[in-house]
DRENSEDO-230674 format. One line per 4 residues: number of its first residue (from 1); their letters; for each residue z, y, x of C-alpha. Coordinates in steps of 0.5 Angstrom, whole numbers, plus 2048, in hexadecimal, padded with zeros to 3 digits. Example, Ala and Ser with C-alpha at 12.3 -4.5 7.8 and 13.67 -1.06 7.14 Angstrom:
BEGIN
1 = AS = 810,7F7,819  80E,7FE,81B
***
This chain:
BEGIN
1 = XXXX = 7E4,7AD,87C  7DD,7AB,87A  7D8,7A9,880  7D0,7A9,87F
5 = XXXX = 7CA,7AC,882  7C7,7B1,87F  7BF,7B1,881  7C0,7B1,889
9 = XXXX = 7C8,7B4,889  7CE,7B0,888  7D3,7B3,883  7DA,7B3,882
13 = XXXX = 7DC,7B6,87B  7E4,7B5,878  7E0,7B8,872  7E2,7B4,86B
17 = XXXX = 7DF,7AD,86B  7DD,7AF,863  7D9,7B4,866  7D1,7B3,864
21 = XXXX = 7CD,7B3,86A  7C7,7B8,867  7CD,7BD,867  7D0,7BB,86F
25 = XXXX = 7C8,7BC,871  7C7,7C3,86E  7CE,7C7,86D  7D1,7C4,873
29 = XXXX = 7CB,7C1,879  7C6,7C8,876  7C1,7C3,876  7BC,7C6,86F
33 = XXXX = 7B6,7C0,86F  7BB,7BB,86B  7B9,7BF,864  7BE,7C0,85F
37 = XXXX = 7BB,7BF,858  7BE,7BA,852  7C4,7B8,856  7C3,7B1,852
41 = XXXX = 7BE,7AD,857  7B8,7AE,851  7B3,7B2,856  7B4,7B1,85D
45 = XXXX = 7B4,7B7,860  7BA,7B5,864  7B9,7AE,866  7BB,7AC,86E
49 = XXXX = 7BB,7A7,872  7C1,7A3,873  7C2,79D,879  7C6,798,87A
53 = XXXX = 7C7,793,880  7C8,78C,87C  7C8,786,881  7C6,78A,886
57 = XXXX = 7C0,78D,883  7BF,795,881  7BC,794,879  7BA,79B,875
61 = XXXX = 7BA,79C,86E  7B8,7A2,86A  7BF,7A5,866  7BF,7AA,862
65 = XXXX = 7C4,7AF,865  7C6,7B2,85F  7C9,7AC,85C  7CB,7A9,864
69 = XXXX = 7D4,7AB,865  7D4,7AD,86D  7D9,7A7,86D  7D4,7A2,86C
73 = XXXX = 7CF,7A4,873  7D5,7A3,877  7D3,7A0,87D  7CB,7A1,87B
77 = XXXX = 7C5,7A6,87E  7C3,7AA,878  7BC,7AE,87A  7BA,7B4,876
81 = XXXX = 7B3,7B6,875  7B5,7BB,87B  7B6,7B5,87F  7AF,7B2,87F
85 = XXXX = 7AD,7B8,883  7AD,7B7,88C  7AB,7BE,88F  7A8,7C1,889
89 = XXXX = 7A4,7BB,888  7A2,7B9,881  7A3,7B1,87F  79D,7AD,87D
93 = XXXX = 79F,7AD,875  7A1,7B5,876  79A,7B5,879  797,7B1,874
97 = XXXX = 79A,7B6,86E  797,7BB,872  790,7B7,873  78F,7B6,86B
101 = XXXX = 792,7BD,868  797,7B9,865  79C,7BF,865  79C,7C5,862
105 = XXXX = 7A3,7C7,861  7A5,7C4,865  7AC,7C2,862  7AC,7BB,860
109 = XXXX = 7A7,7B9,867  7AE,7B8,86C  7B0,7B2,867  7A9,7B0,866
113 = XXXX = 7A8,7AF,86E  7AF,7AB,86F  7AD,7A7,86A  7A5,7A6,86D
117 = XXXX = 7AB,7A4,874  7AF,79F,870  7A8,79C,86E  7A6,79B,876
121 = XXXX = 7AE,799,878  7AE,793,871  7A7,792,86F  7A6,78A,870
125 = XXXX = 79E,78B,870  79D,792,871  79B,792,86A  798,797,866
129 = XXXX = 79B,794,860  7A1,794,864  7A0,79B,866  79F,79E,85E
133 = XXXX = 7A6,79A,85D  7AA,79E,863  7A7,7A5,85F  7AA,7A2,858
137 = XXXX = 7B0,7A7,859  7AD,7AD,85B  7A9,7B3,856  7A5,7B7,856
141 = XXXX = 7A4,7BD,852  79E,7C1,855  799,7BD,85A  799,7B7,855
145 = XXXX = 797,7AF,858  792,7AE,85A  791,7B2,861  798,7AF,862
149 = XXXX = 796,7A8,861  790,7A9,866  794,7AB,86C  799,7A5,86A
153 = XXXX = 792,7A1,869  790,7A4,871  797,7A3,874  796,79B,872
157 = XXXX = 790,79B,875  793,79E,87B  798,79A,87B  795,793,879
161 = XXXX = 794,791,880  79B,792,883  7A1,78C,884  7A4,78A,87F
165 = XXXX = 7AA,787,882  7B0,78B,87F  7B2,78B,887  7AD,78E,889
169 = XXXX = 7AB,793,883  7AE,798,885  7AB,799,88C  7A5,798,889
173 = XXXX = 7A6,79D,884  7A7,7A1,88A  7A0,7A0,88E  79D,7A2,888
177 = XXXX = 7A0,7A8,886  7A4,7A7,880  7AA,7A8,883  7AC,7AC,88A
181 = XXXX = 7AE,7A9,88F  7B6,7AA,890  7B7,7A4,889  7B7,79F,890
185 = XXXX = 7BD,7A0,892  7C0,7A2,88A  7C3,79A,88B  7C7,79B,891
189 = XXXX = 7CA,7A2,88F  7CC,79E,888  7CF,799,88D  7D3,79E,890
193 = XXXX = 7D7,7A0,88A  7DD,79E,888  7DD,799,883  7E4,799,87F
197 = XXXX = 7E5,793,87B  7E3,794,873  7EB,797,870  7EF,793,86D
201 = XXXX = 7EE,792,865  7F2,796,862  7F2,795,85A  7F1,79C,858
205 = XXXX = 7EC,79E,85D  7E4,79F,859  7E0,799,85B  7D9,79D,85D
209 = XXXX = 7D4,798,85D  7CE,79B,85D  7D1,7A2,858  7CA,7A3,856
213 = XXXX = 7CD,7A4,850  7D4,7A6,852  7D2,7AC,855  7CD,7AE,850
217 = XXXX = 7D4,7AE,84B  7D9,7B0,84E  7D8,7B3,856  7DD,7B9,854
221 = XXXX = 7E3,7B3,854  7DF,7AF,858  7E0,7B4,85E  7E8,7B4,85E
225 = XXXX = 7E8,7AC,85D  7EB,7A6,860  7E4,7A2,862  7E3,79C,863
229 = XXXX = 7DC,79A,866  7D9,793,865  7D3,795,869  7D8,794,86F
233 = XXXX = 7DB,78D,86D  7D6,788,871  7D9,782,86E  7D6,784,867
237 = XXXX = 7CF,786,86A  7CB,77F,869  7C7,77B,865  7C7,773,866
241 = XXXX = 7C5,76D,863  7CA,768,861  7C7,761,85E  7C5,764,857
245 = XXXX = 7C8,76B,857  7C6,772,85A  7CD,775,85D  7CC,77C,85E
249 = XXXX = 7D0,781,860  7D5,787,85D  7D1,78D,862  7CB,78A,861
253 = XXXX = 7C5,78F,85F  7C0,78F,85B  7BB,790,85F  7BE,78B,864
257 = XXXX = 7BD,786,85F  7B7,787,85C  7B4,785,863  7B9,77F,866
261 = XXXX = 7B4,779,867  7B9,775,863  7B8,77A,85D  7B0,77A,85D
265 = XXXX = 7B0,773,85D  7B5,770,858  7B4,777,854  7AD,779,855
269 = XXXX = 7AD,77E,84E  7B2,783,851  7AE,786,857  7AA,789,851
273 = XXXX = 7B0,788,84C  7B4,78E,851  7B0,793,851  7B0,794,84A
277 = XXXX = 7B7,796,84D  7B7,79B,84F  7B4,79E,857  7B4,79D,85E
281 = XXXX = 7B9,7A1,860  7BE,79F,85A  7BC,798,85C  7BE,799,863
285 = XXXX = 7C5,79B,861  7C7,798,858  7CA,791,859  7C8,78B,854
289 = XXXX = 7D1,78B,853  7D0,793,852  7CC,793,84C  7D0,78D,849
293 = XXXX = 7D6,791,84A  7D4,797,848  7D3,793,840  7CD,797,83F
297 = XXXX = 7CB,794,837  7C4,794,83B  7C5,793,842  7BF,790,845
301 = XXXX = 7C2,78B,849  7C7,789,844  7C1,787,83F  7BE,782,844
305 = XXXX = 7C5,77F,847  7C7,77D,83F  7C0,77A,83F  7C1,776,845
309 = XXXX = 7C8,774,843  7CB,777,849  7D2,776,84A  7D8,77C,84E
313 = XXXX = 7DD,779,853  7E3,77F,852  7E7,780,858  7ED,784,858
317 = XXXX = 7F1,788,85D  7F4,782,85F  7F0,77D,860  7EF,77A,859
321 = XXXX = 7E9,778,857  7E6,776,84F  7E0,774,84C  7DD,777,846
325 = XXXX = 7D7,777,843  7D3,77D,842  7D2,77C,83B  7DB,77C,83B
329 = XXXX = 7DB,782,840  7D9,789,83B  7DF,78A,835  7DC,78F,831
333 = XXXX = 7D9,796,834  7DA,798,83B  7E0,792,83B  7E0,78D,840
337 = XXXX = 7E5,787,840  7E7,78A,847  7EE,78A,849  7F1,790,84E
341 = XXXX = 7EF,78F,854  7E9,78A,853  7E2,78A,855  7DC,786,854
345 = XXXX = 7DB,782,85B  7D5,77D,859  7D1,77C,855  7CF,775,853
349 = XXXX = 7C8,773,851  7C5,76D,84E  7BE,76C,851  7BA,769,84C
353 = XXXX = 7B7,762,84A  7B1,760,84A  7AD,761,843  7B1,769,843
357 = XXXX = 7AC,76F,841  7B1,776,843  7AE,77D,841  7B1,784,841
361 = XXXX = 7AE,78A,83C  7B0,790,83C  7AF,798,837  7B0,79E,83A
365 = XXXX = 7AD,7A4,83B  7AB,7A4,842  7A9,79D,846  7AD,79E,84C
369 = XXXX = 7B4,7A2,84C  7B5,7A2,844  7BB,79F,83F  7B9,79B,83B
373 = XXXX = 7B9,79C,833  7B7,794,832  7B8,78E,838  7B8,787,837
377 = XXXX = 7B7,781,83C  7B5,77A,83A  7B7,774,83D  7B3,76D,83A
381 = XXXX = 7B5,767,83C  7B0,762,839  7AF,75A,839  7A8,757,83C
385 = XXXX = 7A5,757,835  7A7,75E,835  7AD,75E,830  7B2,763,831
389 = XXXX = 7B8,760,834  7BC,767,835  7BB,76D,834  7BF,773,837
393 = XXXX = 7BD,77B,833  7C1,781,836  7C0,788,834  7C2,78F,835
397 = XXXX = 7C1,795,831  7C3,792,82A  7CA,791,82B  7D3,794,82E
401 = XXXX = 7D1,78F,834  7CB,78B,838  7CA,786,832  7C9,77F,833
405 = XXXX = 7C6,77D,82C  7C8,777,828  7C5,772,823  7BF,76F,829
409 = XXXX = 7C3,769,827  7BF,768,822  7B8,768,825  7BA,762,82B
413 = XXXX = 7B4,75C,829  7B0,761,827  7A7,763,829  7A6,769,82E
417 = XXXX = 7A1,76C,828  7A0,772,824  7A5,770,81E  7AB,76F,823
421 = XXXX = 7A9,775,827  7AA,778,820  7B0,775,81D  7B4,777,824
425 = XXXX = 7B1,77E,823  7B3,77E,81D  7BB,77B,81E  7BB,77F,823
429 = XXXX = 7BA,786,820  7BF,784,81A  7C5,782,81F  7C5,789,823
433 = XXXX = 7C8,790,820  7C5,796,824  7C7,79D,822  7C2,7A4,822
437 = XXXX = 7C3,7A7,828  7BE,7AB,82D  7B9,7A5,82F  7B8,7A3,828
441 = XXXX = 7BB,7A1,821  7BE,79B,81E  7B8,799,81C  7B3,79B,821
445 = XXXX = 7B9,796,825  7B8,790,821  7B1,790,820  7B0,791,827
449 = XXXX = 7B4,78A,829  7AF,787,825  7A9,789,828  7AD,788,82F
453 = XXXX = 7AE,781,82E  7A8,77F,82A  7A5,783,832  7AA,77D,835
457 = XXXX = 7A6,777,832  7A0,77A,833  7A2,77B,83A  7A5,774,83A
461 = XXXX = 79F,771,838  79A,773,83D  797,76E,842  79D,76D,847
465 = XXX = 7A2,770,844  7A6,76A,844  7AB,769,84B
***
């Protein structure tokens, strides 16, 4: 039996765990504002709010509905665009919209008030740079941006004076319209409901981390399947120091990640680098270990972890554990050297050494929320005098796997100049062997490697680029 809050009410459901939560919302509860359209977390028009009491404290996030398993809100207060509503009352981001004609169809304006919500309950600052990254998932096909951006511009302003304790933020979300008034007593009512320690790992059960892109592949067989959810496994939900290493955990999100203060301190790129990723409500959701097991050949976090030298500790159904660099992981395509049972239970990163310049770059489409027909990242470690000590270029896009590629060897001792910036380029568009495929040919392939990494050098010879 699964137990959550759904807007004011408690629901009981035996409902299938596999289940997306888009379809309990609609079919089952009869609620329409949560849209269905491209059923792949691309367009917004089904995003919710999801909270969870962690350490005693009621955090939100945006999640696309479409792509969210009901079994994974067990135990959460999930807000639908119909729960922002007290007798009839508009919120202030659903005033907003209406403020600065940003509707017209109407279709996708739920998504995008949830998503102007979540930007109150998370933003740091109240930020209006914050508040365009909380819309980076949410599409529209008729209104266009612009008033959209000017009610977001208008909810900073309104906002900018509240408390910013995450304590209080709520109560001050409160006062200030942005949410109705029965959200202050959602803590204790979560409080109340049963809380069943997480079900025993079972090695044929699917491991849901994230399952953005599990529930795009497959939810037909997903809704019949053992499930098993890392979201509820606390003891893999953390990001710590430890001497020279970064320990970050199994059900770690991107999101979650790409905000810790440890991350922005040690790896201050990737707040930028992530959100080339994908969107805020898929950030919200996707894990660093989900994208490395799904073996993508141009996983996004994949290419940033080989740069780095990060390093997967295994854990088995009974309790063994082993090491294995990320550069071993991947043994052709979509295999990985994972055994029956295994999952990913940390990830282990090297921070880096004085004299390290990192950089990410990426070709797509579309900035945010696109696959990418070319990624690279660069790690360059370098001697006071500025010669390289190592060299570290990972790349997807050009080969069955995420490719670490050999040969830097040869450039130790060598200046950060143009020739070099050259001859890495040019060594590492001979080592990789893409295929034609629907984001580019071969060739269009290689050529593109070369021109990121000579974007790399450039990057790497900017004023302070050095860590």
């Amino acid at each position: 039996m699964l137990n959550f809050i759904l807007n004011q009410h408690r629901v009981q459901t035996d409902e299938r765990p596999g289940l997306v939560l888009l379809d309990f919302i609609r079919d089952v509860k009869g609620l329409p504002g949560t849209k269905e359209a491209c059923r792949e977390g691309e367009c917004g028009a089904c995003t919710v709010l999801v909270g969870a009491l962690r350490n005693g404290v009621l955090t939100y996030k945006a999640c696309a509905s479409c792509l969210l398993p009901l079994g994974d809100v067990d135990g959460c207060h999930v807000v639908t665009v119909e729960g922002l509503n007290d007798d009839d009352r508009l919120s202030l981001a659903q005033q907003l919209m209406v403020d600065h004609s940003a509707s017209q169809c109407g279709f996708c304006t739920p998504g995008i008030v949830l998503s102007l919500t979540a930007f109150g309950l998370t933003s740091p600052d109240y930020s209006y740079a914050d508040a365009l990254d909380a819309l980076d998932g949410n599409l529209c096909r008729c209104t266009g941006y612009v008033a959209i951006r000017n009610a977001a511009r208008t909810l900073c302003d309104r906002l900018a004076g509240l408390d910013r304790d995450p304590q209080k933020r709520v109560a001050s979300l409160i006062a200030a319209g942005v949410l109705p008034d029965y959200f202050a007593g959602i803590p204790q009512q979560l409080a109340q409901l049963p809380h069943p320690a997480p079900a025993p790992f079972s090695p044929s059960a699917v491991l849901v981390a994230g399952g953005t892109d599990l529930f795009v592949q497959k939810p037909e067989a997903l809704l019949e399947s053992d499930l098993c959810f890392l979201s509820k496994r606390d003891d893999l939900n953390y990001v710590r120091l430890d001497g020279r290493l970064l320990r970050v955990g199994g059900a770690v999100t991107l999101e979650e990640f790409r905000r810790h203060p440890e991350v922005k301190k040690h790896f201050p790129s990737m707040e930028k680098d992530l959100l080339l990723h994908s969107s805020t409500i898929l950030r919200n959701k996707a894990t660093l270990t989900g994208n490395i097991a799904n073996a993508s050949p141009i996983g996004d976090a994949s290419i940033l972890l080989l740069a780095l030298d990060a390093k997967l500790v295994l854990a088995g159904p009974d309790g063994a554990r082993r090491e294995v660099p990320l550069d071993k992981f991947y043994r052709g395509y979509k295999q990985c050297d994972l055994t029956c049972g295994e999952l990913i239970g940390e990830i282990l990163l090297p921070l880096l050494p004085p004299g390290t310049r990192f950089n990410f770059e990426k070709v797509s489409n579309r900035v945010i929320l696109d696959i990418a027909a070319v990624n690279t990242a660069l790690r360059l470690i370098t001697d006071p005098q500025g010669r390289i000590l190592d060299l570290r270029l990972a790349a997807g896009g050009v080969a069955p796997i995420p490719l670490l590629i050999g040969g830097m060897e040869r450039f130790r001792g060598k200046p950060v100049d143009e020739a070099t910036a050259k001859a890495v380029a040019q060594t590492a568009a001979d080592a990789v062997k893409p295929i034609d495929d629907v984001r580019g040919s071969a060739a269009y392939k290689k050529q593109l490697l070369h021109q990121l990494v000579l974007a790399h050098f450039a990057a790497a010879a900017a004023p302070g680029a050095a860590r």
